[in-house]
C-alpha positions in Angstrom: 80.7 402.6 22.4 84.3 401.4 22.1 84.0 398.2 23.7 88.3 395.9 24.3 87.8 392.8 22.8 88.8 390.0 24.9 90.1 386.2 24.1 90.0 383.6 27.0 91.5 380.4 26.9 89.5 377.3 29.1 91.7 375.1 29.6 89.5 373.0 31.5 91.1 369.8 33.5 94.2 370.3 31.4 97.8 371.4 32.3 99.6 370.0 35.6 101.8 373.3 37.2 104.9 372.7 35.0 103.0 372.5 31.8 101.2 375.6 32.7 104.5 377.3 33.3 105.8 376.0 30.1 102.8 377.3 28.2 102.9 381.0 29.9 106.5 381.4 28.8 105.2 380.2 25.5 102.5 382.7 24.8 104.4 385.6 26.8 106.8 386.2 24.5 104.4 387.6 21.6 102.3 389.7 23.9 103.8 393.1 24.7 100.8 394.8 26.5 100.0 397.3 24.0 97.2 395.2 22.3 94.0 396.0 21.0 92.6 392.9 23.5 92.8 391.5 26.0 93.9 388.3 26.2 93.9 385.5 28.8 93.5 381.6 29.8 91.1 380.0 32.3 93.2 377.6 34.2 92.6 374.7 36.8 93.1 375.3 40.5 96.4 374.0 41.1 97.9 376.2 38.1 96.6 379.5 39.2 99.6 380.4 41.1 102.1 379.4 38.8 100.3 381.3 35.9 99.9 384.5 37.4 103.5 384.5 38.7 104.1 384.3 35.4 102.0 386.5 33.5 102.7 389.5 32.2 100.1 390.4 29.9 97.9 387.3 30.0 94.7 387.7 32.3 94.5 384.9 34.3 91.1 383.6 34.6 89.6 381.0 37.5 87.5 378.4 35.6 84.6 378.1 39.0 84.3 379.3 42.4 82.0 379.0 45.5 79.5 382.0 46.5 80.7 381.2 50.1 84.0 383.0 51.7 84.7 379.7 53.6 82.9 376.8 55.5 82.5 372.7 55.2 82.6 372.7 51.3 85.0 370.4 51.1 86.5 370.5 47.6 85.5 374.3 46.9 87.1 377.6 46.5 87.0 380.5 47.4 86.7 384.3 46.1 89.1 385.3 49.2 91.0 382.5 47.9 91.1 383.6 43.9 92.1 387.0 45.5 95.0 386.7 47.5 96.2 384.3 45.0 95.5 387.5 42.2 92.8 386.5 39.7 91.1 389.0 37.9 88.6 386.8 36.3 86.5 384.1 36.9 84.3 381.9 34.6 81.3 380.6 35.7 78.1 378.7 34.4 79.7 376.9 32.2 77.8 374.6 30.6 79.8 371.6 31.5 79.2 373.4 35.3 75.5 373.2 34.5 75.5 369.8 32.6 77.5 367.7 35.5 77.6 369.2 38.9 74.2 371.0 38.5 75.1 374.6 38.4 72.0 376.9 38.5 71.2 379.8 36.8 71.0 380.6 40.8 74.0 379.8 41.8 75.7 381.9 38.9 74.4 384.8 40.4 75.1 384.6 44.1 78.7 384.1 42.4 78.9 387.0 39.9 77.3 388.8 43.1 80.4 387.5 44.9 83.6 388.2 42.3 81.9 391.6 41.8 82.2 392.4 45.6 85.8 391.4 45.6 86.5 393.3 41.9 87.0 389.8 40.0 85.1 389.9 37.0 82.9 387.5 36.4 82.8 385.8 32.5 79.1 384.0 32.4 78.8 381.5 30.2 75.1 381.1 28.8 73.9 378.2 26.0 71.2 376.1 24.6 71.5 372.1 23.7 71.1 371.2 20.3 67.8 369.3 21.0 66.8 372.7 22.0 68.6 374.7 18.9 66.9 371.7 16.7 63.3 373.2 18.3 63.9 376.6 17.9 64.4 377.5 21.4 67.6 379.3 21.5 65.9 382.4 21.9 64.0 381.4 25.1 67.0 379.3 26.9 69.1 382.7 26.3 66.5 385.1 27.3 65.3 382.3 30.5 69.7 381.8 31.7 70.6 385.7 31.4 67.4 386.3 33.9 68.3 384.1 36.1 71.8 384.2 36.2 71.6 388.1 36.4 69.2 388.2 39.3 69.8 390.8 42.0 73.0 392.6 39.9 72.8 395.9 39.4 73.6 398.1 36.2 76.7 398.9 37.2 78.1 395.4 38.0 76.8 393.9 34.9 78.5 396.7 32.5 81.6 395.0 33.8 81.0 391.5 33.1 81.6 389.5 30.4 79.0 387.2 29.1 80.0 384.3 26.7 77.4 382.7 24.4 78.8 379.5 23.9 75.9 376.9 21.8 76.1 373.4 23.7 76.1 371.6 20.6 79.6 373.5 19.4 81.6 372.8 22.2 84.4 369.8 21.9 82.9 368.6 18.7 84.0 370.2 15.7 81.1 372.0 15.0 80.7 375.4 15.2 78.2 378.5 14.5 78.2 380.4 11.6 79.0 384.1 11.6 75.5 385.0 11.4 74.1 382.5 13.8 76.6 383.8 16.3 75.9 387.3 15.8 72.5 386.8 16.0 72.4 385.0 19.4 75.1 387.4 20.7 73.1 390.9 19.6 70.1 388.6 21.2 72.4 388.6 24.7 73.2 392.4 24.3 69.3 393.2 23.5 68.1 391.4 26.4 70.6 392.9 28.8 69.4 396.2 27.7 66.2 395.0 28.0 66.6 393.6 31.6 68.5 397.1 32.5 69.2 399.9 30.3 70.8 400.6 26.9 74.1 402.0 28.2 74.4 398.6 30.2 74.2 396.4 26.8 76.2 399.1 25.3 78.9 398.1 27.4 79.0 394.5 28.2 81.6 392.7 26.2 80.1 389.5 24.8 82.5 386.2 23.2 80.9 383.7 21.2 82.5 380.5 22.1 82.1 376.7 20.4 84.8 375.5 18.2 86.7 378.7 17.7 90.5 377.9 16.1 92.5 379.9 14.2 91.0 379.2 11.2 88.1 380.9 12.0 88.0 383.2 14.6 88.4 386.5 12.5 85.4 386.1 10.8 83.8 386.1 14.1 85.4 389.2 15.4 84.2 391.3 12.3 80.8 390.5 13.8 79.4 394.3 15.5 78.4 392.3 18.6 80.9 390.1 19.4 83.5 391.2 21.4 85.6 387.9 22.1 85.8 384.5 22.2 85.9 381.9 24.7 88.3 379.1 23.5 88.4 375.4 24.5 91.1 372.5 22.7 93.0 375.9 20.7 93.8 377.2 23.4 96.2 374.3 24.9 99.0 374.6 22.6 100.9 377.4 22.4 101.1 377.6 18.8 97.2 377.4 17.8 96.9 380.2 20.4 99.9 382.6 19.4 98.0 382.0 16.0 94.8 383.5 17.5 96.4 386.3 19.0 98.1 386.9 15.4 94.3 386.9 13.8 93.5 389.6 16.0 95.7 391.7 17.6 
């Protein structure tokens, strides 16, 4: 199966409004929509709405969202809220998500569950630490976070997700994954999706490796047969780093 590859920016708490604006113009200007991939940035909250008045090509991604449509959550958003405003995507389970504010494998469900409802597609980030890559467990944290974080989705919504495998101990610090490290964990996400559902289902879930990924880099990762993408932190800030990564792989 012919599966678009996809390259997502996470800007994390980066960019005020006008710096976003700045940056879309930026990256605009080399995309023409005819691509190969599909390319996009995460942004904060306050920038959604300037980036996708903006966008042309880009997908504009949310970087978190709350299961619930509205209530006393002070400090949340919405899905209803992501929609009207016109995201597409939304990145959840991050591990920073997980590591600081105590995001669940649970709570990544009920809000794929919820972005699937409202057709936002949901990019799930999944990951071990590297106390637990140093004891062999990568295997079990990725098998043990896809079950959860899957829980009570169907075939069909999870054949349009996208799931990032991004290894704790790559993200921020320089280090990264080899090719055949990240292959292997990412064919180890698409064989336990088919496992958990069906083979078309794996088949057709687009999967990014993400830790570390620059320019430098990231083709050797997208000659990999089961990585589809990437999920891309400090690159993607500047506008020339990422009209670089679009270069590598357009």
């Amino acid at each position: 199966m012919a599966r678009k590859p996809i390259i997502v920016g996470n800007w994390k708490m980066n960019k005020t409004p006008r710096e976003a604006e700045e940056f879309m113009k930026g990256i605009e200007q080399v995309l023409t929509g005819n691509e190969a991939a599909d390319y996009g940035v995460g942004a904060p909250f306050v920038d959604l709405d300037v980036c996708v008045k903006n966008a042309k090509n880009l997908i504009i991604a949310a970087e978190n969202c709350n299961e619930k449509d509205s209530g006393a959550y002070t400090g949340e958003v919405s899905v209803p809220m992501l929609k009207e405003v016109g995201i597409t995507y939304c990145i959840i389970g991050h591990s920073e998500r997980r590591t600081y504010y105590a995001e669940t494998d649970a709570h990544c469900a009920a809000k794929a569950k919820r972005l699937l409802a409202d057709n936002i597609i949901p990019i799930l980030c999944i990951g071990e630490t590297e106390a637990q890559y140093d004891a062999g467990e990568t295997a079990d944290v990725i098998k043990s976070q896809l079950a959860g974080s899957l829980e009570g989705l169907t075939a069909e919504e999870v054949a349009k997700m996208v799931i990032a495998y991004e290894p704790i101990w790559a993200i921020g610090t320089g280090k990264s994954a080899d090719e055949t490290t990240a292959e292997n964990c990412c064919k180890l996400v698409r064989d336990t999706v088919k496992g958990l559902y069906d083979e078309a289902t794996g088949e057709a879930v687009r999967i990014q490796y993400g830790g570390s990924v620059k320019p430098t880099n990231i083709k050797s990762y997208m000659a990999c047969p089961d990585i589809d993408g990437a999920l891309i932190g400090g690159a993607s800030l500047k506008v020339d780093s990422f009209k670089e990564i679009i270069d590598a792989t357009k």
